[in-house]
C-alpha positions as CSV (number, residue, x, y, z in Angstrom):
1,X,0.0,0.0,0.0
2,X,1.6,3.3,-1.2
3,X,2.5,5.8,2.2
4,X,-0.1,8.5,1.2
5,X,-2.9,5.8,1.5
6,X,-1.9,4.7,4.6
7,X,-2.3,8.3,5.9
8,X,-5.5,9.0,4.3
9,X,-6.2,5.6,6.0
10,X,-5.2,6.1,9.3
11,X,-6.6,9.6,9.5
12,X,-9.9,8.4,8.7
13,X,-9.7,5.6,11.5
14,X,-8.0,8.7,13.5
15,X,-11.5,10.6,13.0
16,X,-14.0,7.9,13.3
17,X,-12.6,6.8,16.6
18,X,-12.3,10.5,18.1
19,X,-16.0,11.4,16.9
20,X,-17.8,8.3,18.4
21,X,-15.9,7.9,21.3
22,X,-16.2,9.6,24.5
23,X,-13.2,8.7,26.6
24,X,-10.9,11.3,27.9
25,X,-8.2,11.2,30.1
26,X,-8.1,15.1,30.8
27,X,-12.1,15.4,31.6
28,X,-12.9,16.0,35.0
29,X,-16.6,15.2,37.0
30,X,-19.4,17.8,35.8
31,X,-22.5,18.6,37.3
32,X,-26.2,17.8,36.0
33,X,-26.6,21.3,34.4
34,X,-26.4,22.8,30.9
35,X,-24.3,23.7,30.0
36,X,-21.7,22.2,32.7
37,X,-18.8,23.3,33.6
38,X,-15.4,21.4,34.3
39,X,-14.3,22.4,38.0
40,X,-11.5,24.9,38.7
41,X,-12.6,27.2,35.0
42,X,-12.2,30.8,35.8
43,X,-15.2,32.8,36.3
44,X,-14.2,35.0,33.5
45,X,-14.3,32.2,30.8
46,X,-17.3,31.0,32.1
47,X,-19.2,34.5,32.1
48,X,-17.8,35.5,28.5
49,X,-19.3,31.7,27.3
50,X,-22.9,32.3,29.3
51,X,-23.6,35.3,27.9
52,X,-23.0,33.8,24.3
53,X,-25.0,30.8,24.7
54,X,-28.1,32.8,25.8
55,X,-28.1,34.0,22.2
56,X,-27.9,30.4,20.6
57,X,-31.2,28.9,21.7
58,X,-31.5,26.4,19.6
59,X,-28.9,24.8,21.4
60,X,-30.3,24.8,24.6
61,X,-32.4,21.6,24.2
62,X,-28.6,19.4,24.2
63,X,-26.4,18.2,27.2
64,X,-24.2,20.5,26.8
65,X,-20.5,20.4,28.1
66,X,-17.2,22.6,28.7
67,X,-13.9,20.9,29.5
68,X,-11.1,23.0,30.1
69,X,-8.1,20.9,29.4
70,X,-4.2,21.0,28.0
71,X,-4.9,21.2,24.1
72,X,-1.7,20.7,22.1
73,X,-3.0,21.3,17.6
74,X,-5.4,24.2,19.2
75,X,-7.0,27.0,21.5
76,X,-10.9,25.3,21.4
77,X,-12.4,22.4,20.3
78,X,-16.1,22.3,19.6
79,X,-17.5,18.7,18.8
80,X,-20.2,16.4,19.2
81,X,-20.6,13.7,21.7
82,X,-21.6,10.4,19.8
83,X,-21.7,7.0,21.1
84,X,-21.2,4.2,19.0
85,X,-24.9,2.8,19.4
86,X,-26.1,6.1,18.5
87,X,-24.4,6.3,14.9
88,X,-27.4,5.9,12.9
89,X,-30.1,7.9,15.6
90,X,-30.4,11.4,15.9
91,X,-29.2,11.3,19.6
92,X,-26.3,13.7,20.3
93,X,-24.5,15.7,22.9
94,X,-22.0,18.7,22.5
95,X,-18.7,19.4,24.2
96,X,-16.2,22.0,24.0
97,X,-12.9,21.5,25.4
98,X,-11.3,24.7,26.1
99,X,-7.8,25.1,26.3
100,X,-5.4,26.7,29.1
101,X,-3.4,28.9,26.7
102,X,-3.7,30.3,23.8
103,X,-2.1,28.1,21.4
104,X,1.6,29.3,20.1
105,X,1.7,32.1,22.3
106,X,4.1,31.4,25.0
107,X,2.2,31.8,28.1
108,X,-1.3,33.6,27.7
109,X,-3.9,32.3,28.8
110,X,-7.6,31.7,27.9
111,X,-8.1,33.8,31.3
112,X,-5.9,36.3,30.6
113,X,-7.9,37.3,27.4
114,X,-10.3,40.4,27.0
115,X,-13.7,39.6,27.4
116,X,-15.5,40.4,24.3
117,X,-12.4,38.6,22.5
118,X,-13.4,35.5,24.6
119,X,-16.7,36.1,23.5
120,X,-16.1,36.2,19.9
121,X,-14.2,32.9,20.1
122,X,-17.4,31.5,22.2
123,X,-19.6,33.4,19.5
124,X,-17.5,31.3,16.5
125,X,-17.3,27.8,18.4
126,X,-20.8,27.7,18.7
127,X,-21.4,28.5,15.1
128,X,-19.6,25.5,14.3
129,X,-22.4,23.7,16.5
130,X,-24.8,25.1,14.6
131,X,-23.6,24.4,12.0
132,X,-23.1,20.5,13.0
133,X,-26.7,20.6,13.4
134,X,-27.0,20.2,9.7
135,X,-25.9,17.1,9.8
136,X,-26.6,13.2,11.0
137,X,-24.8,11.7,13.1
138,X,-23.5,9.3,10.2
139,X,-22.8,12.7,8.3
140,X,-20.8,14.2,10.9
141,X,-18.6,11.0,10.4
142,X,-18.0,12.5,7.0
143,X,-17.5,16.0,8.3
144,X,-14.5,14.9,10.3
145,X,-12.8,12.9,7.7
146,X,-13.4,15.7,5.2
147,X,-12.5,18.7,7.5
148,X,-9.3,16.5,8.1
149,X,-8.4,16.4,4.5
150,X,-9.8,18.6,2.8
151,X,-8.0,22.6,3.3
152,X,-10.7,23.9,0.9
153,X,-13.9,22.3,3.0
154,X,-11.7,23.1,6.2
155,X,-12.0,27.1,5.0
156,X,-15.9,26.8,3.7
157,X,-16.5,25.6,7.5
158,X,-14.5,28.1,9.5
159,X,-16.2,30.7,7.4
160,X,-19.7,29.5,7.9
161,X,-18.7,29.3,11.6
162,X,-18.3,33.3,11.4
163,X,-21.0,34.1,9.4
164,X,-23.6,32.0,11.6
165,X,-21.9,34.0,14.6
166,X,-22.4,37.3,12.8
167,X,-26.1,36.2,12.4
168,X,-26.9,35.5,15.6
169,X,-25.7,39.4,16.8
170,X,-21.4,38.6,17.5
171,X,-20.1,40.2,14.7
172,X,-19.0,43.9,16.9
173,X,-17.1,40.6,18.9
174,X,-16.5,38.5,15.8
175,X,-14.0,41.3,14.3
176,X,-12.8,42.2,17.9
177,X,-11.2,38.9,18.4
178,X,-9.5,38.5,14.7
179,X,-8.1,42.5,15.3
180,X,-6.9,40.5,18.9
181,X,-5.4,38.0,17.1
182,X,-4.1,39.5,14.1
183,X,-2.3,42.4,15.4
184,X,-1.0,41.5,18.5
185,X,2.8,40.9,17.9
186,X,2.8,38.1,21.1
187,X,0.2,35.9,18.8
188,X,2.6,33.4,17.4
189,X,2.9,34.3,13.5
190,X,2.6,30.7,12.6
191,X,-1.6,30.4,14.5
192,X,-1.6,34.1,12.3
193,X,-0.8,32.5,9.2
194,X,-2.9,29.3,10.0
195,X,-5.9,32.2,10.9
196,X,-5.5,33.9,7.7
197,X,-5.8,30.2,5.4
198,X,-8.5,29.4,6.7
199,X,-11.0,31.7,8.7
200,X,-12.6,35.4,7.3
201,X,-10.6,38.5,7.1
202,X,-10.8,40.9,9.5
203,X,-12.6,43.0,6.1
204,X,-15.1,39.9,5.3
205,X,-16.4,39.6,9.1
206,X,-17.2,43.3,8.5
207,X,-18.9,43.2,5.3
208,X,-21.0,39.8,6.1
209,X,-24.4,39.6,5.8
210,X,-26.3,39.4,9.0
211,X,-29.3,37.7,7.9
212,X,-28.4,34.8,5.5
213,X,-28.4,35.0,1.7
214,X,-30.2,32.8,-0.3
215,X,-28.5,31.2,-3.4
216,X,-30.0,31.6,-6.6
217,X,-29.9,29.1,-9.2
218,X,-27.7,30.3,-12.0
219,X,-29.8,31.0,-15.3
220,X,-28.8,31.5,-18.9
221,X,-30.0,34.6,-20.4
């Protein structure tokens, strides 16, 4: 078997096994409320996150989960909780792990942050919950292995994260956290060039549409 197949195959297997299992070392004991809360979070990050998810109702119906934890390829994770048995139902939690630090940038951390750049983060993980829910839980199979791949489906989905932020009312926080990111010389220039691959300028989170835009089929005049 040629070496690149090998990594398409193991990645796949890689994906599969991290969306429908829910075993993790780093967790820690939550309580019976939603959204809950892993112990020890600073109040900051869990204020900033609260008065996000207020504006994302249709969430609200889901266990809902947020794990701060050591995160090594990222700064926040937002995924969906799947058990195996539950592959082919529509039965589904949501997690996000959160991570201590900023990723790349030597020692700031999530706490350390600005509030309303914490809230634009908040604003933009759960825009990729949303956006999830467009899925089944077979199809979100299929998400992973194509947002693993794929740098051009990676981009669409980072963008539609935005723009569903922007459309439920984050995009004054949206454009505060890429100005955070983007022009602070202690953000690592290799997350800056990663940010600029694949999620919306500082210009297109300005000039999005807040409602969203239907697509017209294309017609031959």
């Amino acid at each position: 078997m040629k070496l690149k197949y090998k990594i398409i195959l193991g990645s796949i297997i890689l994906v599969v096994l991290g969306l429908l299992s829910y075993s993790d070392n780093n967790s820690q004991p939550l309580t019976s409320n939603t959204p809950a809360f892993s112990e020890g979070m600073d109040q900051k990050i869990k204020d900033a996150f609260l008065e996000v998810w207020q504006d994302y109702p249709s969430l609200h119906s889901y266990d809902f989960e947020v794990i701060q934890m050591q995160l090594d390829a990222s700064t926040m994770q937002a995924r969906p909780v799947i058990d195996l048995g539950d592959v082919f139902s529509n039965k589904r939690q949501y997690r996000l792990n959160v991570g201590l630090k900023v990723l790349d940038s030597g020692d700031l951390t999530l706490a350390g942050l600005p509030k309303n750049v914490l809230k634009g983060w908040f604003a933009h993980e759960l825009g990729h919950i949303v956006d999830y829910e467009n899925h089944s839980n077979l199809g979100m199979v299929t998400y992973g292995i194509r947002y693993s791949l794929s740098d051009r489906y990676k981009r669409d989905r980072e963008h539609t994260a935005d723009s569903i932020a922007i459309r439920h009312g984050f995009r004054d926080e949206i454009v505060t956290t890429k100005r955070y990111l983007m022009e602070n010389d202690f953000i690592s220039p290799t997350y800056q060039s990663q940010l600029k691959k694949y999620y919306m300028s500082i210009r297109g989170a300005e000039l999005c549409p807040d409602k969203r835009v239907p697509i017209l089929p294309e017609v031959d005049l």
